[in-house]
C-alpha positions in Angstrom: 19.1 -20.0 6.0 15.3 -20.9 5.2 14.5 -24.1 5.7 13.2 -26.3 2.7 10.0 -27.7 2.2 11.1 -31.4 3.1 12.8 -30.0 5.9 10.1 -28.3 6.9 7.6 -31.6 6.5 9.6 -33.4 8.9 8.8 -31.8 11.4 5.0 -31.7 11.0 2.6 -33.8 12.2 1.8 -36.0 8.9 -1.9 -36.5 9.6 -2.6 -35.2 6.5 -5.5 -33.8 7.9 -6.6 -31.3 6.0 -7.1 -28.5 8.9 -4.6 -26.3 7.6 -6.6 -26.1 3.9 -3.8 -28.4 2.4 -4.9 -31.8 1.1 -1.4 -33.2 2.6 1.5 -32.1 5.1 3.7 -32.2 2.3 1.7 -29.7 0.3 1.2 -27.7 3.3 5.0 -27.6 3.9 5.7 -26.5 0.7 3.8 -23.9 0.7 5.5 -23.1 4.3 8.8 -23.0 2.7 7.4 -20.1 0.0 6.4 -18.2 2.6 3.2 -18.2 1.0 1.3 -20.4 4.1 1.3 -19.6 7.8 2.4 -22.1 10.4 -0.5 -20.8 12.6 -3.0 -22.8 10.1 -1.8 -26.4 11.4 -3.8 -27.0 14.9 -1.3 -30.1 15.6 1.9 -29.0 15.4 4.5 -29.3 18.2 5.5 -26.7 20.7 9.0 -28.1 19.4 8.1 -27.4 15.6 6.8 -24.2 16.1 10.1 -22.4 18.1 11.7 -23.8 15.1 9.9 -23.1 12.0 8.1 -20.2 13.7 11.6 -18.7 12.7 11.9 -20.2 9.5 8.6 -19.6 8.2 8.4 -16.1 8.8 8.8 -12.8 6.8 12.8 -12.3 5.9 11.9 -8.7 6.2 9.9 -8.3 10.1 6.4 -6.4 9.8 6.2 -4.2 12.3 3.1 -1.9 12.7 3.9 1.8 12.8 1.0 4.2 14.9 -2.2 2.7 16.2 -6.4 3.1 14.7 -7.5 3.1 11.3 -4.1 5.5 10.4 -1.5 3.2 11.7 0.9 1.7 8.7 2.0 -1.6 8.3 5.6 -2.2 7.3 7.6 -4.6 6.1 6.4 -8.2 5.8 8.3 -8.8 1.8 9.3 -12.1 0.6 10.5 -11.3 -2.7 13.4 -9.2 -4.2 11.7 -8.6 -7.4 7.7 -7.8 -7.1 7.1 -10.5 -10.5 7.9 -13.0 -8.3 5.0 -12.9 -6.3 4.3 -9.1 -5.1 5.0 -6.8 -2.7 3.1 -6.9 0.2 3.0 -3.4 2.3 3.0 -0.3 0.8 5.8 2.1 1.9 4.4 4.8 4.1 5.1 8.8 3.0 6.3 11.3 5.8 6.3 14.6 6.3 9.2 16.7 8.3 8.2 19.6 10.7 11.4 21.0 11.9 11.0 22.0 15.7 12.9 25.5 15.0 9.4 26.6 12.9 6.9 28.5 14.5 3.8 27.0 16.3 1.6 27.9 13.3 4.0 26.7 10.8 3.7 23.4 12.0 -0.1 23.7 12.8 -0.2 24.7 9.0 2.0 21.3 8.3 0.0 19.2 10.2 -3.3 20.6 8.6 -1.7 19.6 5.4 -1.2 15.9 6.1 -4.4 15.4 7.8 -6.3 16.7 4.3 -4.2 15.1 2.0 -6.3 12.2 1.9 -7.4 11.4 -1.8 -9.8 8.7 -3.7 -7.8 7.0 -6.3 -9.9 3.8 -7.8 -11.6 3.1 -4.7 -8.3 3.3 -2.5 -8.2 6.1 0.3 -4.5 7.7 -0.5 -3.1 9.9 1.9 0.3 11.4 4.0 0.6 8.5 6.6 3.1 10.4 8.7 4.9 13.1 10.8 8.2 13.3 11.5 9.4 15.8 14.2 12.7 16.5 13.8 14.8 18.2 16.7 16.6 20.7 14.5 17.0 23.0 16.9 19.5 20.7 19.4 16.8 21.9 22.4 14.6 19.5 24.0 12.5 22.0 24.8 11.9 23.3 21.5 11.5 19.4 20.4 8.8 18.6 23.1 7.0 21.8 22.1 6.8 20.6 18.8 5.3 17.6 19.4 2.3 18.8 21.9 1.4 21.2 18.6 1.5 18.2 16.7 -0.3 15.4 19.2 -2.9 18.3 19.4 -3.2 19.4 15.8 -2.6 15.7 13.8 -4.4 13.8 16.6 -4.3 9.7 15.0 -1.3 10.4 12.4 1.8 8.6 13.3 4.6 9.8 14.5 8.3 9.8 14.0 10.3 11.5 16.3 13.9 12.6 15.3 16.6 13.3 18.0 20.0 11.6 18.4 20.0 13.4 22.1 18.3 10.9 24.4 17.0 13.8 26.7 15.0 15.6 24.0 13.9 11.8 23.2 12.4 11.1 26.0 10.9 14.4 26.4 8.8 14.3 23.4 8.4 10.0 22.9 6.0 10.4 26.3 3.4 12.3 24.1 2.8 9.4 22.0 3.8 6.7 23.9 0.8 4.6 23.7 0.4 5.0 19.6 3.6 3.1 18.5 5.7 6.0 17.4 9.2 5.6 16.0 11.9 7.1 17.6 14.5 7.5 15.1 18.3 8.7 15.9 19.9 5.5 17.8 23.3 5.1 16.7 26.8 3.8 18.2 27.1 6.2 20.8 23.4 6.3 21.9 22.3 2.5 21.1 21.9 1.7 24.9 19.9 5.0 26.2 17.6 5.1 23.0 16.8 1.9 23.3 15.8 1.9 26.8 13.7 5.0 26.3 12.0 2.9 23.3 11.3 -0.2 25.4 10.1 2.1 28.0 7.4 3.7 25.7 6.7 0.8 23.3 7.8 2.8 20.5 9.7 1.4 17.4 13.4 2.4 17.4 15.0 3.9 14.1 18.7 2.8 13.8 21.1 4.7 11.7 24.7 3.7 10.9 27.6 4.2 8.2 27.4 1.3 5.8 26.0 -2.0 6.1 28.3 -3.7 8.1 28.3 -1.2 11.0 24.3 -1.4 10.4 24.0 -5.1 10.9 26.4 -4.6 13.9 24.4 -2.2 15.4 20.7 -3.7 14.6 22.2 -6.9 16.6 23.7 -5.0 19.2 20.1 -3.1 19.7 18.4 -6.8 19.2 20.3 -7.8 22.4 19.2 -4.5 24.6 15.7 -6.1 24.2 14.0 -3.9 21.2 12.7 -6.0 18.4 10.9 -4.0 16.3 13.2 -1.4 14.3 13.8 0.7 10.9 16.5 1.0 9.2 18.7 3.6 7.9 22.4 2.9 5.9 22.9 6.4 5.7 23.0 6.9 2.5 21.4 10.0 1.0 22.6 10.2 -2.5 20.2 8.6 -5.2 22.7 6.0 -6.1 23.9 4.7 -2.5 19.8 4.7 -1.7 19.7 2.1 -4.8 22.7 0.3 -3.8 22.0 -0.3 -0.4 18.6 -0.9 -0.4 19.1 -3.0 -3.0 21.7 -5.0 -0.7 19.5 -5.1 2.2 16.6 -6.3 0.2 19.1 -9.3 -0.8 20.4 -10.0 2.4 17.3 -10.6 3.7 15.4 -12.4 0.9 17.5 -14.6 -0.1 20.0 -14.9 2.2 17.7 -14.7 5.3 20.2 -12.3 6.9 18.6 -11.3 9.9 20.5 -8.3 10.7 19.0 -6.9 8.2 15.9 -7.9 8.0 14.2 -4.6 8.7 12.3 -1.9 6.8 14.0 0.7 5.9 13.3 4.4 6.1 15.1 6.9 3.7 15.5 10.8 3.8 14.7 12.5 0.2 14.4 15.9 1.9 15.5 18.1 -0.7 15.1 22.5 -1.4 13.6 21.6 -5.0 10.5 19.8 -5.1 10.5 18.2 -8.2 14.4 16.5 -7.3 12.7 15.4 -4.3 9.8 13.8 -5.9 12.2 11.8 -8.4 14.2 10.7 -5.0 11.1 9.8 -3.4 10.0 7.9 -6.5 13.3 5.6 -6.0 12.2 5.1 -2.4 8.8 3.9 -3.6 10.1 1.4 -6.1 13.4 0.4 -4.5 12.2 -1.0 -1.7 11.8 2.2 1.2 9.4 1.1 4.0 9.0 5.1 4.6 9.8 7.9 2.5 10.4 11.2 4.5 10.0 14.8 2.3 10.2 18.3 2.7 6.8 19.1 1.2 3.6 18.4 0.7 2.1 19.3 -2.8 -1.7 18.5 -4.8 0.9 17.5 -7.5 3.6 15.7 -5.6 1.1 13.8 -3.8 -1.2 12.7 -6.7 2.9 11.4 -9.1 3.6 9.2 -5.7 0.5 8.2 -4.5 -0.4 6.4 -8.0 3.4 5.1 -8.2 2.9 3.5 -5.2 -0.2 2.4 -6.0 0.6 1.1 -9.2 4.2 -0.7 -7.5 2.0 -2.5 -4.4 -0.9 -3.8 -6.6 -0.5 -7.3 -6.6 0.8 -8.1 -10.5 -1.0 -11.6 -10.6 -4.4 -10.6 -9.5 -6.3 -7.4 -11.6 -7.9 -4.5 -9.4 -11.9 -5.5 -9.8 -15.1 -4.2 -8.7 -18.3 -5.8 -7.8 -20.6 -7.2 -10.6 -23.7 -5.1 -10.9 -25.7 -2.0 -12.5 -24.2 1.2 -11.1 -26.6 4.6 -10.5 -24.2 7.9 -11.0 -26.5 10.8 -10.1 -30.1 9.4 -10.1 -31.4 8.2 -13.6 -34.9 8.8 -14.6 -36.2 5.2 -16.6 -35.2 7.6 -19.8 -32.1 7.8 -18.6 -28.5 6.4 -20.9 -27.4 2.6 -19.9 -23.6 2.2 -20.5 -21.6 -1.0 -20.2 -18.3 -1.7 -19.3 -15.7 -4.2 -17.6 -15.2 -4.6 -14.1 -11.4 -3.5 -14.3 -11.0 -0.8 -11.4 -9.5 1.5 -13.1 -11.6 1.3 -16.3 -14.8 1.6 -14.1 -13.5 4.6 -12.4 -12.3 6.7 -15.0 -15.6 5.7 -16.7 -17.8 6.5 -13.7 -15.5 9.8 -13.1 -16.3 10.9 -16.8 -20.0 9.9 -16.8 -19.9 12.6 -13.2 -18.3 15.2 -15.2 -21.3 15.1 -17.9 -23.6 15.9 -14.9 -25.8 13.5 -16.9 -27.5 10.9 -14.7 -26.9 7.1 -16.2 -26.9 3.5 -15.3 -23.6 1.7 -16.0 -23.5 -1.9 -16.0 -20.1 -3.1 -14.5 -19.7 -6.8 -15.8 -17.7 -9.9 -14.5 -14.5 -10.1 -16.8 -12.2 -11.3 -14.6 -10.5 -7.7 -13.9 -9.7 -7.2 -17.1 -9.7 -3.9 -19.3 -12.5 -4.1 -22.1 -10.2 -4.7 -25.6 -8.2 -7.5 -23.3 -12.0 -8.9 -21.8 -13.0 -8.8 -25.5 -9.9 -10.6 -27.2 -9.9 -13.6 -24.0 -13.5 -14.1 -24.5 -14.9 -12.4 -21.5 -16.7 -9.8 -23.1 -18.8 -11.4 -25.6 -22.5 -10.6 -27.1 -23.7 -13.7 -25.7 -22.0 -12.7 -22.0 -23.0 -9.5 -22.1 -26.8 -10.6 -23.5 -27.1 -12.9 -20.7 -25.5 -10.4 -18.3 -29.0 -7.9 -19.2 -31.5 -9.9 -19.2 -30.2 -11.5 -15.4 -30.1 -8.0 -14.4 -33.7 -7.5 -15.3 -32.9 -3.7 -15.5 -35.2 -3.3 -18.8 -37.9 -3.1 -16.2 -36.9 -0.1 -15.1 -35.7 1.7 -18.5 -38.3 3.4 -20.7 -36.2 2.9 -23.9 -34.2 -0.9 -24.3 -31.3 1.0 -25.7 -27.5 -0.5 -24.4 -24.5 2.3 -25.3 -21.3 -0.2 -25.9 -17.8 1.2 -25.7 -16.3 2.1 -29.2 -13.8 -0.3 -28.9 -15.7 -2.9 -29.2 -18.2 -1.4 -31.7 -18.0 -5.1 -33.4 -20.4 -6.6 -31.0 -23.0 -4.4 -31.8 -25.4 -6.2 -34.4 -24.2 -9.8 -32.6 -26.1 -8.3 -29.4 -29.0 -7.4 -31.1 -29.5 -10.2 -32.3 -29.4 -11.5 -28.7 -31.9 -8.8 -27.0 -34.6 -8.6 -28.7 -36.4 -5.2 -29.3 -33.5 -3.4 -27.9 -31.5 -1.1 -29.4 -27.3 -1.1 -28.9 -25.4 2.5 -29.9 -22.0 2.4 -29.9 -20.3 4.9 -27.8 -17.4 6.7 -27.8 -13.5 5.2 -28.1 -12.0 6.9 -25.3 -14.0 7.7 -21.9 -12.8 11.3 -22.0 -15.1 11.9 -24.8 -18.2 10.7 -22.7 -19.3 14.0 -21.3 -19.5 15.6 -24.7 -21.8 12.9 -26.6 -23.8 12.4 -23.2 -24.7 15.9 -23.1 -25.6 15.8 -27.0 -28.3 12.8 -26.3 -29.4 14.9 -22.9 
């Protein structure tokens, strides 16, 4: 069980020194205990403290870090069962499965998939993180020959490697052996060979049983062969045992602190119709999947997941922003529209995207409302003709415009006159409603 916070404060120093960024021990310990604090932050601590809360006070589910670079994924790492209790911290990764019995081309064609599947979604590069090579064909040979087309072709994209046949394993786990693969297939009768052959490659192992209870048996058992980092797999593949059991697992190890569990888990949704498989994936996004392995890879697919998972992993208590300033899309002549809006990400992108779609160059003015959308900025207060007055004449961007005229969003077509009044000799217009409807009345001022 987790320790509590005046469990926790006992065995700190009590210096109250302020290192950690705490104004007191206690404070500090507290925030220990909510697993929202590192113990690494307290310079004093005892060697004796740390082997015990260094337990405590980490994750109830272990990060591990899956492939190496600028691609590798983090996984794991939650604290909480429901993401409004504080959020969710590592977004599940998406994998792809080339079957070792498809042609070399066919899975040079796969792999030229995941490496362009990379999309820009409100300033967020969004991609396929991962390959998984499964063995489908029972040879080793055929597995290893697999993998070289892959190491070659997807060169940086993580890898999962799929065999419960320890020779075909070790065969193609050499290819990647210095980019953290997963080798995924240990079970009961393998535990001890597949687990040697991941120690001896420093790969993460995937475990696989029948049920929970022969799963935390088996994560243990692997635990004491000297592997550490793992995923995990119930074996359930039926949309309501991936619920229930992730769901359990999630428990255990949140608020129980069951360490047997206390994995990520990766779940198959490999399906023949593409649209099933993209509902099952969804469940994997939002019920707690640390990877998600499909059949497919689709425009469409990709963009429904991609902006679920999104959506799921941004952090409820804290809005998506973007920096305070005067934006150039295309480059404006001093005649040139001025547009306004919040700094909410995605109302700035959508706003930007339609403004790029007019092919009309403009100046948008992205201002400070806290992350907030511009109807919400406007009813808290944030977005006000004296805020956004002030905002203008800081800027000092009429010395660059041939006409003072400001284009407000429609929705707030209220401020208008009030920001006249504020700026004088400009002239405010009040634009459209919706930002769809942008590239239509830009092109009739053009």
């Amino acid at each position: 069980m987790a320790l509590s916070g005046i469990e926790i404060f006992k065995l700190l120093p009590k210096t109250n020194c302020k290192k950690c960024g705490h104004p007191t021990c206690l404070a500090f310990a507290m925030k220990l205990a909510q697993r929202q604090a590192s113990l690494e932050a307290c310079p004093d601590v005892s060697e004796e403290a740390k082997k015990i809360l260094g337990e405590a006070s980490a994750p109830p589910v272990r990060p591990v870090t899956f492939g190496t670079g600028d691609k590798a994924v983090k996984l794991g790492e939650e604290t909480v069962l429901f993401r409004h209790d504080k959020k969710f911290v590592n977004p599940c990764a998406f994998a792809i499965e080339v079957k070792d019995t498809l042609s070399d081309d066919e899975v040079s064609n796969l792999c030229g998939q995941v490496v362009n599947s990379e999309i820009d979604r409100v300033g967020q590069k969004l991609r396929i993180d991962a390959i998984m090579i499964t063995n489908a064909s029972g040879d080793a040979g055929r597995l290893e020959a697999a993998a070289k087309v892959v190491a070659a072709k997807a060169p940086g994209v993580p890898v999962i490697i799929y065999t419960e046949n320890p020779q075909a394993a070790e065969a193609a786990i050499r290819l990647f052996a210095d980019k953290r693969p997963i080798l995924y297939g240990a079970d009961a009768s393998n535990a001890e060979a597949m687990a040697a052959i991941a120690k001896n490659n420093k790969a993460i192992l995937g475990v696989v049983a029948n049920g929970l209870n022969e799963l935390s048996d088996l994560t243990e058992k692997v635990k004491g062969l000297g592997v550490e980092d793992m995923v995990i797999d119930s074996g359930a593949r039926k949309a309501k045992d991936i619920i229930a059991n992730n769901t359990l697992i999630r428990r255990a190890a949140t608020k129980k602190n069951f360490k047997p569990l206390g994995y990520p888990i990766i779940n198959f949704m490999q399906r023949p119709d593409s649209l099933y498989e993209t509902l099952l994936a969804g469940i994997g996004v939002t019920k707690y999947a640390s990877i998600v392995v499909m059949s497919s890879i689709e425009k469409w697919k990709n963009l429904a997941l991609f902006t679920l998972r999104q959506n799921i992993y941004t952090d409820p208590q804290v809005p998506m922003q973007v920096e305070q300033k005067i934006y150039n899309i295309g480059e404006p002549k001093p005649e040139s529209p001025f547009m306004i809006t919040t700094n909410f990400s995605l109302t700035y992108f959508i706003v930007s995207g339609e403004i790029e779609n007019s092919k009309v160059p403009c100046r948008l003015a992205v201002m400070d409302c806290e992350g907030l959308s511009v109807l919400t900025a406007w009813a808290a207060g944030k977005f006000t003709a004296t805020k956004i007055a002030q905002f203008i004449t800081d800027s000092g961007i009429e010395k660059e415009m041939a006409n003072k005229e400001l284009i407000l969003p429609g929705y707030v077509a209220i401020l208008s006159g009030s920001i006249e009044d504020k700026l004088p000799g400009w002239k405010v217009t009040v634009g459209p409603r919706e930002a769809n409807a942008l590239p239509a009345f830009l092109k009739t001022r053009n």
